[in-house]
C-alpha positions in Angstrom: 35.8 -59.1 -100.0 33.8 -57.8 -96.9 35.6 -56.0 -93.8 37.0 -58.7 -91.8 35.8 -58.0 -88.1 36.6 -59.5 -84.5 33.0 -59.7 -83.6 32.9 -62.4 -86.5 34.4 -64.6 -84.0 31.7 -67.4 -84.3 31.1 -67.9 -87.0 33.7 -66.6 -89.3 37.4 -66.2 -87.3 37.3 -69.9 -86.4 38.0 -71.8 -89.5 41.5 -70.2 -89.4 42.8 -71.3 -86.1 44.0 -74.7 -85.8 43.5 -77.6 -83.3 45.5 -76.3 -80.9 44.2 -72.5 -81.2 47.1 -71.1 -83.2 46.4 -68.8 -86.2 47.3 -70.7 -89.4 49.4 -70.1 -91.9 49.3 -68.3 -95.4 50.2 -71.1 -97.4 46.9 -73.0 -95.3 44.2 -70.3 -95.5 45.1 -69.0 -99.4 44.8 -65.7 -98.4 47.4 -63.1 -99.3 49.5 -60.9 -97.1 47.1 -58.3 -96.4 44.0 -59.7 -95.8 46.4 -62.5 -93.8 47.4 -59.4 -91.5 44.0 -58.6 -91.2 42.7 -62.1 -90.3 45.8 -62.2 -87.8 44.7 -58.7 -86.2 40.9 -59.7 -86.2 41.7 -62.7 -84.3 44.5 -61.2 -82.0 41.3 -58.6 -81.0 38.8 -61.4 -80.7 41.2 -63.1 -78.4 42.1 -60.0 -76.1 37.7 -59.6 -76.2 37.4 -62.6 -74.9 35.6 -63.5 -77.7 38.4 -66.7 -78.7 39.9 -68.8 -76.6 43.9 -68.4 -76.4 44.2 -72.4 -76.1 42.7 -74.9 -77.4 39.7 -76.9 -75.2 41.8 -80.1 -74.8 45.4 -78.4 -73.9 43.3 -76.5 -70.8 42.7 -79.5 -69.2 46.4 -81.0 -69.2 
């Protein structure tokens, strides 16, 4: 498996955060511990980067 970086935010980090911009689970993704930790750092950076959104589209406007 390749180097799991924020600046994949696009097109990569995306598919692992849910409706409402949470980070999902283990037991949703497949992925072990590790590369879970790194997926969860990656997208923790991306966020803080400005890169991701902290919310979800639809909970912004409420």
């Amino acid at each position: 498996m390749r180097e799991i970086d924020y600046k994949d935010a696009a097109r990569f980090l995306k598919r692992y955060i849910s409706d409402r911009g949470k980070i999902e689970p283990r037991r949703k993704t497949g992925t072990c511990a590790k590369h879970q930790r790194a997926l969860s750092r990656a997208l923790k950076q991306a966020r803080f980067m400005a890169l991701l959104p902290y919310t979800a589209e639809h909970m912004r406007s409420m």
